[in-house]
C-alpha positions in Angstrom: 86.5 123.6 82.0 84.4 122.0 79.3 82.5 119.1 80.1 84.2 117.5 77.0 87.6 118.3 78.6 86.8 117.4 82.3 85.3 114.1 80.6 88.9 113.8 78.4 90.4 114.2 81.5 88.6 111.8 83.8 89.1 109.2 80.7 92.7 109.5 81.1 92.7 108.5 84.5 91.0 104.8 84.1 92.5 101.5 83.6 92.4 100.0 79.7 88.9 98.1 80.8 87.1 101.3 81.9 88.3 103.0 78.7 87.3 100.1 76.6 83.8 100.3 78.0 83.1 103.5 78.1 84.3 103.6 74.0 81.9 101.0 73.4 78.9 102.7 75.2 80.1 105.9 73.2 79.3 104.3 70.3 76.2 102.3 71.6 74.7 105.5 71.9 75.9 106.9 68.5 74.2 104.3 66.9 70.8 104.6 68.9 70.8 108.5 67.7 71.2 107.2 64.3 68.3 104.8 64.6 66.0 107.5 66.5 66.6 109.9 63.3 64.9 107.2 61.5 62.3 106.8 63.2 60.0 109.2 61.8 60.7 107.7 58.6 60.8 104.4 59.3 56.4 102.4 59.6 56.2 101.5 63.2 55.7 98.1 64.3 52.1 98.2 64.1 51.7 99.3 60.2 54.6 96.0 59.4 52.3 94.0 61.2 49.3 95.0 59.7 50.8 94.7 56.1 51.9 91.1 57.3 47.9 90.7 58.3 47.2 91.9 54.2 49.8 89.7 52.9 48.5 86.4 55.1 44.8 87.2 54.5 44.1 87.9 57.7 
């Protein structure tokens, strides 16, 4: 058995609530993966806050 199947199955088996959450951690961590592809792309914090620095004369 898969571990998507044995996680389909184990799904099944929870009350509404359980479901509910584990949907919305589901896509909790879709959304992190989507930000983390980003992140190469993306300045870090510390290059925004030097080009706020710049633009404040600092």
């Amino acid at each position: 058995m898969s571990a998507q199947e044995i996680l389909i199955a184990e799904i099944k088996r929870q009350p509404e609530p359980v479901v509910r959450e584990v949907l919305n951690y589901l896509k909790f961590l879709e959304r992190r993966r989507e930000e983390e592809a980003w992140t190469d792309l993306l300045p870090s914090r510390e290059v925004e806050q030097e080009k706020l620095d710049i633009l404040d004369g600092r």
